[in-house]
mmJSON file of the N, C-alpha and C atoms, coordinates in Angstrom:
{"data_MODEL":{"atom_site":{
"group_PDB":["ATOM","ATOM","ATOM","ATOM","ATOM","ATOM","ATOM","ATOM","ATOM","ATOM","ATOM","ATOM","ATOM","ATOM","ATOM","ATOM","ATOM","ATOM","ATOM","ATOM","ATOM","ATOM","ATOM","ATOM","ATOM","ATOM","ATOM","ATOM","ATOM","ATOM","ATOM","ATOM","ATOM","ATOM","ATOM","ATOM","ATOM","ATOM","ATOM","ATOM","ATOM","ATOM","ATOM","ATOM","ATOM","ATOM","ATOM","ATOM","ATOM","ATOM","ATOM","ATOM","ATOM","ATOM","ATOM","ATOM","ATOM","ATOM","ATOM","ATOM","ATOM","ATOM","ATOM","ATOM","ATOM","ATOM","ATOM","ATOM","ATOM","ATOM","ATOM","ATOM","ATOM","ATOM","ATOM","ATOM","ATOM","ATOM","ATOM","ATOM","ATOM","ATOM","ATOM","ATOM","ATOM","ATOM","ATOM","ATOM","ATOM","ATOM","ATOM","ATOM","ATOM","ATOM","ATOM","ATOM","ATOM","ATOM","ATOM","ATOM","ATOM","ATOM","ATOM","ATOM","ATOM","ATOM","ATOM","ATOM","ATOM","ATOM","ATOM","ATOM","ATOM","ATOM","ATOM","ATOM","ATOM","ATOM","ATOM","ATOM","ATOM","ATOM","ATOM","ATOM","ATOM","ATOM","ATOM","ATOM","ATOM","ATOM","ATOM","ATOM","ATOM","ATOM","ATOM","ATOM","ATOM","ATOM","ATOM","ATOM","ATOM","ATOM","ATOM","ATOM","ATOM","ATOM","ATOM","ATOM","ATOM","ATOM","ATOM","ATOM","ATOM","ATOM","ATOM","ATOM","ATOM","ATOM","ATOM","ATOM","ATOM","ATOM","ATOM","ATOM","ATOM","ATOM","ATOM","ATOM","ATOM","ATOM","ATOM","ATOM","ATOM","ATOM","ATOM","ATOM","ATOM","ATOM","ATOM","ATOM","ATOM","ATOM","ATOM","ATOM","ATOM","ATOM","ATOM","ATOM","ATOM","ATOM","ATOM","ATOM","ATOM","ATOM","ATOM"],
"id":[1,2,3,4,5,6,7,8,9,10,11,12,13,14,15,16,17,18,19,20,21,22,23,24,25,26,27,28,29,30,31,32,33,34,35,36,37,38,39,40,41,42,43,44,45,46,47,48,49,50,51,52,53,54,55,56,57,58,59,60,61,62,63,64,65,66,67,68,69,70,71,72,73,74,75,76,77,78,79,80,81,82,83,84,85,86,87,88,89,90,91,92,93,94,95,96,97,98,99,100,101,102,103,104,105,106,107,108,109,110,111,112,113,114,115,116,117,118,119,120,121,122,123,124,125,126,127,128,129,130,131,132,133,134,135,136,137,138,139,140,141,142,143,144,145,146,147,148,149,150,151,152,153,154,155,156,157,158,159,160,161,162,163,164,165,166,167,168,169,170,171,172,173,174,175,176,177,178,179,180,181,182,183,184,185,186,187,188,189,190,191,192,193,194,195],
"type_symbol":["N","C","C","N","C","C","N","C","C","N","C","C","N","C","C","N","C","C","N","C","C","N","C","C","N","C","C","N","C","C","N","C","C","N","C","C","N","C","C","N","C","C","N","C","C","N","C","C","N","C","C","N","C","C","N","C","C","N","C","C","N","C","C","N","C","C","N","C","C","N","C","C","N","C","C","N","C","C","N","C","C","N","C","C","N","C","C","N","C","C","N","C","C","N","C","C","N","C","C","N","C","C","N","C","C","N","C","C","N","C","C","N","C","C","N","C","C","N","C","C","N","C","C","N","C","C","N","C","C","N","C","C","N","C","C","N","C","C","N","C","C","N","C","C","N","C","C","N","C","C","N","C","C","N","C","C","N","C","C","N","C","C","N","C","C","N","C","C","N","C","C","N","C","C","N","C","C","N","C","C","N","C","C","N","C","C","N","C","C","N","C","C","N","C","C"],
"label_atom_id":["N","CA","C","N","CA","C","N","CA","C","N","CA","C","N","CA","C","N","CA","C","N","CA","C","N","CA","C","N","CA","C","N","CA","C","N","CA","C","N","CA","C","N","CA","C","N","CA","C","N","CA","C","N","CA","C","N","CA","C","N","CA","C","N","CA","C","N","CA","C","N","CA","C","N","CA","C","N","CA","C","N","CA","C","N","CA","C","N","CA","C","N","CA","C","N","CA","C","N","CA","C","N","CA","C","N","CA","C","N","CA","C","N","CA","C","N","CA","C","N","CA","C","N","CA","C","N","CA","C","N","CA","C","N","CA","C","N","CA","C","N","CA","C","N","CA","C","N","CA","C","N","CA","C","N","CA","C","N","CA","C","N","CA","C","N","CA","C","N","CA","C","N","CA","C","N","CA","C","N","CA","C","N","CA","C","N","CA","C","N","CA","C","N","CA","C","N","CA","C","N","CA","C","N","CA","C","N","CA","C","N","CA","C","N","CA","C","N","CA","C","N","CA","C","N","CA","C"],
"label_alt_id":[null,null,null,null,null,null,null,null,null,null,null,null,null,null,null,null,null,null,null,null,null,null,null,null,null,null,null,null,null,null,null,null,null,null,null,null,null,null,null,null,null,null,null,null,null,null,null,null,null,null,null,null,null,null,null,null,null,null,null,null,null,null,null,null,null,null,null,null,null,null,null,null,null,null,null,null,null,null,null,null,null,null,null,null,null,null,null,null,null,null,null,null,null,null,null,null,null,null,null,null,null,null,null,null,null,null,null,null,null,null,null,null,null,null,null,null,null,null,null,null,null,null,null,null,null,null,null,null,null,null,null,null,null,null,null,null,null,null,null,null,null,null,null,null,null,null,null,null,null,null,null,null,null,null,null,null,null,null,null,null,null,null,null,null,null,null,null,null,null,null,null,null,null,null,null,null,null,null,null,null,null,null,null,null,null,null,null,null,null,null,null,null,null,null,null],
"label_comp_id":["UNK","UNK","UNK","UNK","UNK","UNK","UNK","UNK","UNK","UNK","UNK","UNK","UNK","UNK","UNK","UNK","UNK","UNK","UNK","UNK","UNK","UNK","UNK","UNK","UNK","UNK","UNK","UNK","UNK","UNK","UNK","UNK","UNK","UNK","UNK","UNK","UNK","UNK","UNK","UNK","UNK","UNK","UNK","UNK","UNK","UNK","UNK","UNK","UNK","UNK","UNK","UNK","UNK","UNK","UNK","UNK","UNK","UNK","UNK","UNK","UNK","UNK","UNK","UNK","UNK","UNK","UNK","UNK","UNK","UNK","UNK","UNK","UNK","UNK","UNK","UNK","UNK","UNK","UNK","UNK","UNK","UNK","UNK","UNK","UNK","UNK","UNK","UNK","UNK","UNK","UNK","UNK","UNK","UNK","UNK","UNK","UNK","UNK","UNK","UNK","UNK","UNK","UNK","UNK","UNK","UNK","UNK","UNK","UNK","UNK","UNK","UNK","UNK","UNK","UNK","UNK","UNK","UNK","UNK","UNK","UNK","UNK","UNK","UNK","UNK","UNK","UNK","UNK","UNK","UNK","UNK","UNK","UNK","UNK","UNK","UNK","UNK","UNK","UNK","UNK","UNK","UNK","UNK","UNK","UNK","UNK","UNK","UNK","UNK","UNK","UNK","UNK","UNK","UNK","UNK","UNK","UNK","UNK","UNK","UNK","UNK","UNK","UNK","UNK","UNK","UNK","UNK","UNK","UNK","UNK","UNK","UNK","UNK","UNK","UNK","UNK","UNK","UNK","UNK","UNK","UNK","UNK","UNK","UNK","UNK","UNK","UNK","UNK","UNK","UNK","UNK","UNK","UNK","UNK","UNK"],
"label_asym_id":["A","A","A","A","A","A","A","A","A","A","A","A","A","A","A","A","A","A","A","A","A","A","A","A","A","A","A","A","A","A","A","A","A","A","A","A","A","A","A","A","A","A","A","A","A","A","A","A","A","A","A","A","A","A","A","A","A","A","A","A","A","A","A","A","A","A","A","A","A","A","A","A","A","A","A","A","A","A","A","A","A","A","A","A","A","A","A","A","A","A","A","A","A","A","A","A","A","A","A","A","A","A","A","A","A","A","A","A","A","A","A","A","A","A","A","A","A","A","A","A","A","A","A","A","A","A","A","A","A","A","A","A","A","A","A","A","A","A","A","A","A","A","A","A","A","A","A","A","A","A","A","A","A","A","A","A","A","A","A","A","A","A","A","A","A","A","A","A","A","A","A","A","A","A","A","A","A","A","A","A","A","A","A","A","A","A","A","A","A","A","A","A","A","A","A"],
"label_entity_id":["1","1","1","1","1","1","1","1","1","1","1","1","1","1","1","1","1","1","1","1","1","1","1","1","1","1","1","1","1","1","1","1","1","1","1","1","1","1","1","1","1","1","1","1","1","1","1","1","1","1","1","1","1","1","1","1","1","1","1","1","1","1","1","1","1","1","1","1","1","1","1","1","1","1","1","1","1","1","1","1","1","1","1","1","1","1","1","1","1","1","1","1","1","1","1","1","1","1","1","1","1","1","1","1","1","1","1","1","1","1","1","1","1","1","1","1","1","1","1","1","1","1","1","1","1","1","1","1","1","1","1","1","1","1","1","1","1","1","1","1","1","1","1","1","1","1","1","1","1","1","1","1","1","1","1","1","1","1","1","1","1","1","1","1","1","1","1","1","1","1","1","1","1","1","1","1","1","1","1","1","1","1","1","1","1","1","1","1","1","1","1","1","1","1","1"],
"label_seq_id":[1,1,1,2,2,2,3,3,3,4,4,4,5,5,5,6,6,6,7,7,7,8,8,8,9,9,9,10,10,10,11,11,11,12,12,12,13,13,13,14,14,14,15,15,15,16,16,16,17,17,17,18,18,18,19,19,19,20,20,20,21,21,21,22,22,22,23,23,23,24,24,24,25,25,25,26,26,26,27,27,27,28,28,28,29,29,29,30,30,30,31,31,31,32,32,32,33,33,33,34,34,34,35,35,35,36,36,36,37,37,37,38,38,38,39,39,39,40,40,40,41,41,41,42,42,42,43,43,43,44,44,44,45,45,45,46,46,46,47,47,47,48,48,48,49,49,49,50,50,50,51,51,51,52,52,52,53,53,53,54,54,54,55,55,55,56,56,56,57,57,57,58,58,58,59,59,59,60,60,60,61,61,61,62,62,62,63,63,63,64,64,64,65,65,65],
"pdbx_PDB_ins_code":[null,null,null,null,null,null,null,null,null,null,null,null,null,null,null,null,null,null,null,null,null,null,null,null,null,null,null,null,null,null,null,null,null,null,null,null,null,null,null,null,null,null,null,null,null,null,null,null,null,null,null,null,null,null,null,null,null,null,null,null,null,null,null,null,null,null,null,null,null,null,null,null,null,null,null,null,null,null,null,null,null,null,null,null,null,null,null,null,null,null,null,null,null,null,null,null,null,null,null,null,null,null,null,null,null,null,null,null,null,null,null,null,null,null,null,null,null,null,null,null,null,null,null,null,null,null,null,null,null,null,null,null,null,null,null,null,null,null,null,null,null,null,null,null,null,null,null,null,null,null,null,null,null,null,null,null,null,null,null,null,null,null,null,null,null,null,null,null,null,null,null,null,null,null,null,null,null,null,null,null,null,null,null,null,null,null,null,null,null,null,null,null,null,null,null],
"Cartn_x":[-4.424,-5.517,-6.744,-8.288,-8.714,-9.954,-10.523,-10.89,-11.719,-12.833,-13.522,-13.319,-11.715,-11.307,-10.742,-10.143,-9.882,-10.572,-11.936,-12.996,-12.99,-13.102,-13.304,-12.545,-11.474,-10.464,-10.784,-9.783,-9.62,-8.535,-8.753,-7.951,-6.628,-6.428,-4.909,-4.648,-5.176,-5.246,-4.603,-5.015,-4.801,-3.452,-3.331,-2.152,-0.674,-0.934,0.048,0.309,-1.186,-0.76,-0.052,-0.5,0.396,1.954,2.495,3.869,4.166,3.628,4.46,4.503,3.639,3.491,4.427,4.764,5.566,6.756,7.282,8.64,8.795,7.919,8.24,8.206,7.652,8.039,9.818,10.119,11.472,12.358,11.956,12.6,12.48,11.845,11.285,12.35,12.337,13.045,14.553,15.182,16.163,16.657,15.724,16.345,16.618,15.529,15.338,17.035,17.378,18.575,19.821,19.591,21.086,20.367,19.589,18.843,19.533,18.492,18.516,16.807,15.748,14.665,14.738,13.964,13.99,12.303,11.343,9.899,9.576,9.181,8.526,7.048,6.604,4.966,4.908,5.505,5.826,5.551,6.398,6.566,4.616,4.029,2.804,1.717,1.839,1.284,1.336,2.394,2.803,2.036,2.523,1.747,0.433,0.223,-1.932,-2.439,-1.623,-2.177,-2.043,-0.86,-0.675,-1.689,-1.753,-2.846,-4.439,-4.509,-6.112,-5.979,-5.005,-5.113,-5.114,-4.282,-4.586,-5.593,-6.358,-8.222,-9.203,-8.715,-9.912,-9.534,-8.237,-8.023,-8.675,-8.71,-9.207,-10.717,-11.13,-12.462,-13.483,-12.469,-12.802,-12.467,-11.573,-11.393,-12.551,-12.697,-13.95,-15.335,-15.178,-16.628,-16.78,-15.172,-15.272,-15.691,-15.491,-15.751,-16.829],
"Cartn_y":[-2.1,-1.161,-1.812,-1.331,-1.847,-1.305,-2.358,-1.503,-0.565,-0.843,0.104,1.376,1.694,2.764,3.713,2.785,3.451,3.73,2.769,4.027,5.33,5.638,7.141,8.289,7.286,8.817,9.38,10.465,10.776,10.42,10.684,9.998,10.504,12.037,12.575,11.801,11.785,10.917,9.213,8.393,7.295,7.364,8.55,8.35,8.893,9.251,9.767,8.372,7.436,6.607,5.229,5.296,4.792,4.578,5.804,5.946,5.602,6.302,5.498,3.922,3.684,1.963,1.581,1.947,1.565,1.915,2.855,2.841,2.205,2.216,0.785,-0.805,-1.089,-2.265,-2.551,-0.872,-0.801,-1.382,-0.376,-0.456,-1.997,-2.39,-4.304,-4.884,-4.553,-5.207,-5.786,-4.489,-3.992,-4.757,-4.225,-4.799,-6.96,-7.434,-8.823,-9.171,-8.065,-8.393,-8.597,-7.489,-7.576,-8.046,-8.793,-9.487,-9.468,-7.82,-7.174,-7.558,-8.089,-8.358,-9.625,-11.465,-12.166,-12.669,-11.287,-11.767,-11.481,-12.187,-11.909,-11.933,-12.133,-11.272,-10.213,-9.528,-7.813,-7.478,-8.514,-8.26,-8.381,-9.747,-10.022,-8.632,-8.104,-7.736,-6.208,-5.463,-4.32,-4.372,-5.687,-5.827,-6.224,-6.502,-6.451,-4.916,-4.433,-2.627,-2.054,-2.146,-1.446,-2.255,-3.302,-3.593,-3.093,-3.656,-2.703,-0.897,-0.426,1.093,1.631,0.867,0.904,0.216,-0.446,-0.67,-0.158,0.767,1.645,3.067,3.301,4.88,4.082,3.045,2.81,3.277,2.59,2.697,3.836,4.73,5.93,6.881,6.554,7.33,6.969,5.633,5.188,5.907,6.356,6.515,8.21,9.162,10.239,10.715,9.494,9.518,9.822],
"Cartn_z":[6.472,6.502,5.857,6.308,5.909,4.605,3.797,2.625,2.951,3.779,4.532,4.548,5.514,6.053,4.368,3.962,2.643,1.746,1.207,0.684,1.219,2.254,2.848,2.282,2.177,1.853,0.454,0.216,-0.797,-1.805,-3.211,-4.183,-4.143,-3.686,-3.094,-2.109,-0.863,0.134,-0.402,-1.086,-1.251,-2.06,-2.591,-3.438,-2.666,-1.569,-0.737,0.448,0.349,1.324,0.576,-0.771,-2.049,-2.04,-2.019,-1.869,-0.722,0.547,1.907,1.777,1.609,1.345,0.692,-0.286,-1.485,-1.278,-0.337,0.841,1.667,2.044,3.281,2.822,1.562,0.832,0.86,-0.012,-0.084,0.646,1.79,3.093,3.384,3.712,4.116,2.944,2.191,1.19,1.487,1.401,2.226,3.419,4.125,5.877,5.676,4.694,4.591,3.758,2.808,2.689,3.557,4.196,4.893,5.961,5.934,7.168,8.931,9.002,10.048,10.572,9.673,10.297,9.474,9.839,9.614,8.739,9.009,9.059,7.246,6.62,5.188,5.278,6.383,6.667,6.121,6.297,6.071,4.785,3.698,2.502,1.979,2.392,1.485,2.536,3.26,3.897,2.786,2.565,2.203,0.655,0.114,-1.355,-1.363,-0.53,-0.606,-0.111,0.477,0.864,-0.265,-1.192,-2.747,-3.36,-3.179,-4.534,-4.256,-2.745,-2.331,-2.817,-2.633,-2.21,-4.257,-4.826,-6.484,-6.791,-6.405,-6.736,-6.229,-5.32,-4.75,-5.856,-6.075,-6.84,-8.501,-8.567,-9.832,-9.595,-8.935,-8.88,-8.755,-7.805,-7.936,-9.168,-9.625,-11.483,-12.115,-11.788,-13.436,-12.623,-11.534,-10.99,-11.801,-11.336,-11.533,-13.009,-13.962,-15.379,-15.382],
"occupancy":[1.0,1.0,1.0,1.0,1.0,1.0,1.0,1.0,1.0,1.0,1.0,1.0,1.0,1.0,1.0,1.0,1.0,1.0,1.0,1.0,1.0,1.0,1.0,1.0,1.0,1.0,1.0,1.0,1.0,1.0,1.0,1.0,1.0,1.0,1.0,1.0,1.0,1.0,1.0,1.0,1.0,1.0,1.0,1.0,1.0,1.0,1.0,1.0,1.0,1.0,1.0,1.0,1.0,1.0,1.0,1.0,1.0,1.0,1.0,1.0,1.0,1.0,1.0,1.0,1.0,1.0,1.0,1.0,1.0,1.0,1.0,1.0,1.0,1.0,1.0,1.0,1.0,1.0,1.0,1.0,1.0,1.0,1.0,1.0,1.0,1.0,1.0,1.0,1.0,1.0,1.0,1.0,1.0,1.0,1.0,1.0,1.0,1.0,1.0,1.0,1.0,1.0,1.0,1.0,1.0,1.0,1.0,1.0,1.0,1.0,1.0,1.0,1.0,1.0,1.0,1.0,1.0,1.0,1.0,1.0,1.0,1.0,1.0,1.0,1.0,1.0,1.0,1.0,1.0,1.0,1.0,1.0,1.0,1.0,1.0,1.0,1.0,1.0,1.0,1.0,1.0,1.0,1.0,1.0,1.0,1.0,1.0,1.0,1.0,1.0,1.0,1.0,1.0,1.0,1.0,1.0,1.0,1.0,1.0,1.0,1.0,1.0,1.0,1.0,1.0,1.0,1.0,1.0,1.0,1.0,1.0,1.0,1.0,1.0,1.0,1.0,1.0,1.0,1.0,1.0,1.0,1.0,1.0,1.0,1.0,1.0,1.0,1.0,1.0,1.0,1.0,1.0,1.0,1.0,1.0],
"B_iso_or_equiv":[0.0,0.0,0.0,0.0,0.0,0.0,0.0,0.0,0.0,0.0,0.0,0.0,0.0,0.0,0.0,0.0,0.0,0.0,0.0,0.0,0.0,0.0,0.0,0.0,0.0,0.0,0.0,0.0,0.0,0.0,0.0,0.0,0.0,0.0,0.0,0.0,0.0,0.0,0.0,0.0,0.0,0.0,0.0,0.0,0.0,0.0,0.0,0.0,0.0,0.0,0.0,0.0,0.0,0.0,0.0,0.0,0.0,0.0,0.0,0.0,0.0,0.0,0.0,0.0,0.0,0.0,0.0,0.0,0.0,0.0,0.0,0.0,0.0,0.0,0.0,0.0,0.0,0.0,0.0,0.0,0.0,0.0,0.0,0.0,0.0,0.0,0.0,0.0,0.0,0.0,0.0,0.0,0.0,0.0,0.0,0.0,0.0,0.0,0.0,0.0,0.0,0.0,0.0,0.0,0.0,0.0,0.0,0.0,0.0,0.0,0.0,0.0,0.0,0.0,0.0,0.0,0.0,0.0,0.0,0.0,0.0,0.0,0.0,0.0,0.0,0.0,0.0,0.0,0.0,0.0,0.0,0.0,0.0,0.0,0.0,0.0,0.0,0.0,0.0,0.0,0.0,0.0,0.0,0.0,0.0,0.0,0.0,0.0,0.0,0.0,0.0,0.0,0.0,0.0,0.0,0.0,0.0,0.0,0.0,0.0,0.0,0.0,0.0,0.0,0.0,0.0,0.0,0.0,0.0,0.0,0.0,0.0,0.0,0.0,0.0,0.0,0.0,0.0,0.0,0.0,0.0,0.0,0.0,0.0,0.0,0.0,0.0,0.0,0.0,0.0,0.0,0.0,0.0,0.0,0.0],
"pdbx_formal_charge":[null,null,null,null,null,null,null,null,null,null,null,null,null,null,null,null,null,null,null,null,null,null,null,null,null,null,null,null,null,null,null,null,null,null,null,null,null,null,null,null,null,null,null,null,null,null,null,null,null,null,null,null,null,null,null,null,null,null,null,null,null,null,null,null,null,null,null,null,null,null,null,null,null,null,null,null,null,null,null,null,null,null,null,null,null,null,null,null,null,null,null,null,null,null,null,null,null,null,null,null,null,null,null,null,null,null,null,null,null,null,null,null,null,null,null,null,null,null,null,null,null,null,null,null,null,null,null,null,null,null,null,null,null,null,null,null,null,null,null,null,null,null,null,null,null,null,null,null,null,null,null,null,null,null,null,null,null,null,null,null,null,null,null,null,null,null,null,null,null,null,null,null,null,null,null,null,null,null,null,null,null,null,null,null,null,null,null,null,null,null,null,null,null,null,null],
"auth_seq_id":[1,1,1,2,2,2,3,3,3,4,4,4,5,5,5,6,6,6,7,7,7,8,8,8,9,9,9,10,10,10,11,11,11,12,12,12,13,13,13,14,14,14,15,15,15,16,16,16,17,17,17,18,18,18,19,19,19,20,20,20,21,21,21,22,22,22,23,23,23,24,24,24,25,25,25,26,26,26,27,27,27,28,28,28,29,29,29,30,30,30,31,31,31,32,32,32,33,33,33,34,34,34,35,35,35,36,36,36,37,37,37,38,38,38,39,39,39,40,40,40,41,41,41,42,42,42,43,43,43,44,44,44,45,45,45,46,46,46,47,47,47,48,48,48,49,49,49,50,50,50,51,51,51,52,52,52,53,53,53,54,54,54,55,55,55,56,56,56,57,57,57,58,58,58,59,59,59,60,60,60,61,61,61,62,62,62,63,63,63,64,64,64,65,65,65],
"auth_comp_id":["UNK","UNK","UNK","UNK","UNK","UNK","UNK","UNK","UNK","UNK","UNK","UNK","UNK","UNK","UNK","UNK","UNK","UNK","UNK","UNK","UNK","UNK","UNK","UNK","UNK","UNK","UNK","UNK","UNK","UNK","UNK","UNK","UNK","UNK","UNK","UNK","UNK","UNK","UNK","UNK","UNK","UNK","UNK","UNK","UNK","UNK","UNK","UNK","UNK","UNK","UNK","UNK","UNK","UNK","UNK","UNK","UNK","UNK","UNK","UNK","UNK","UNK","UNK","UNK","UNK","UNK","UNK","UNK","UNK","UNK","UNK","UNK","UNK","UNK","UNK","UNK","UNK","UNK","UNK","UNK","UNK","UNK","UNK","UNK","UNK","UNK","UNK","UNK","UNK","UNK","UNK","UNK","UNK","UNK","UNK","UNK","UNK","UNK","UNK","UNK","UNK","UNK","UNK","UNK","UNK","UNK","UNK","UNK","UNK","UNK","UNK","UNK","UNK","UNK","UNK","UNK","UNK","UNK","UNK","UNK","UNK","UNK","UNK","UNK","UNK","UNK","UNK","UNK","UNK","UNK","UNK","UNK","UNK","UNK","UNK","UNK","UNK","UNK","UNK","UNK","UNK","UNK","UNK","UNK","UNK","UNK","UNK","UNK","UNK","UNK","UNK","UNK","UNK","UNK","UNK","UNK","UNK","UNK","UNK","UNK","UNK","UNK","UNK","UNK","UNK","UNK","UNK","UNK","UNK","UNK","UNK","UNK","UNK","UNK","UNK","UNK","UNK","UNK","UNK","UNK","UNK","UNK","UNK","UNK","UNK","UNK","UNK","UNK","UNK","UNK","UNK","UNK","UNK","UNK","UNK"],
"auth_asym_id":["A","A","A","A","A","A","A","A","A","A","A","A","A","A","A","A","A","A","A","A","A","A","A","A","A","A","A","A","A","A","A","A","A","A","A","A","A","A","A","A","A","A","A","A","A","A","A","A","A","A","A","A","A","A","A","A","A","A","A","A","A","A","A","A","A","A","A","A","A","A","A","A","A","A","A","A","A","A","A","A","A","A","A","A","A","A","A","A","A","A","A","A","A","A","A","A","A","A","A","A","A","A","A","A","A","A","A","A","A","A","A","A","A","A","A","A","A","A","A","A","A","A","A","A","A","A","A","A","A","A","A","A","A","A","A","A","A","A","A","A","A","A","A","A","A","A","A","A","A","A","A","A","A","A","A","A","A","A","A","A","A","A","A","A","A","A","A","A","A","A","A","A","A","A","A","A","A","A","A","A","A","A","A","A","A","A","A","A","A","A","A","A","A","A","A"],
"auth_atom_id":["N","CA","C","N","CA","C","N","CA","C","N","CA","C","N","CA","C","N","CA","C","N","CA","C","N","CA","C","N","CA","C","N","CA","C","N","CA","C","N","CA","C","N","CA","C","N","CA","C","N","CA","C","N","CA","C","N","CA","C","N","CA","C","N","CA","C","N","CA","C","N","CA","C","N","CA","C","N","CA","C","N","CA","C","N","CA","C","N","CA","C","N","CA","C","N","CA","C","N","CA","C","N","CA","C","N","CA","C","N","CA","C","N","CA","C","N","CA","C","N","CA","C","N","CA","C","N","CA","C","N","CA","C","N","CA","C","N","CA","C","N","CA","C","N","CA","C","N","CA","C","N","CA","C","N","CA","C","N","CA","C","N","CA","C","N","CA","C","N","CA","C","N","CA","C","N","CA","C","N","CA","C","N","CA","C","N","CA","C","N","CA","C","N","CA","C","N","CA","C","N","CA","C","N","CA","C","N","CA","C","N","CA","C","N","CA","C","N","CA","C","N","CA","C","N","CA","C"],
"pdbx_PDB_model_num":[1,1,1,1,1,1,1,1,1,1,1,1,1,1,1,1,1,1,1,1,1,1,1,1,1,1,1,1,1,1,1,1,1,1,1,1,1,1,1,1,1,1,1,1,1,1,1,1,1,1,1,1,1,1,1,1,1,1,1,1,1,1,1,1,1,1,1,1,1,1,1,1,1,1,1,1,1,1,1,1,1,1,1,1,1,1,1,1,1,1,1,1,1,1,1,1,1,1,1,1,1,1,1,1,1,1,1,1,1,1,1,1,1,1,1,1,1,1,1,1,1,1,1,1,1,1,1,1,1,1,1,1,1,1,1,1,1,1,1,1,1,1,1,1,1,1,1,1,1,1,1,1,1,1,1,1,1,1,1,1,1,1,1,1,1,1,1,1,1,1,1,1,1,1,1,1,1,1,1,1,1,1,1,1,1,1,1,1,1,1,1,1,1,1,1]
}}}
């Protein structure tokens, strides 16, 4: 996703798209174990959306200050 699209939202919003993300890491996690999918794209891909999507809810806290 991109940062763009995620400024827009809202901070409920980001924090709901937070957790799916952060399930489907799981999940990716998972499947790479019992290696039913072979791709670790997935993995750096899932952890740059959590880290963008927790620096935009930062940013928007210190703004709401």
């Amino acid at each position: 996703m991109k940062t763009t699209e995620l400024r827009e939202k809202t901070i409920e919003d980001l924090r709901k798209l937070l957790e799916d993300t952060q399930k489907k890491l799981v999940d990716t996690r998972f499947q790479l174990a019992i290696r039913k999918i072979n791709s670790h794209a997935d993995l750096a891909k899932y952890r740059k959306d959590i880290a963008r999507i927790l620096t935009i809810i930062r940013e928007k806290e210190a703004q709401a200050n």
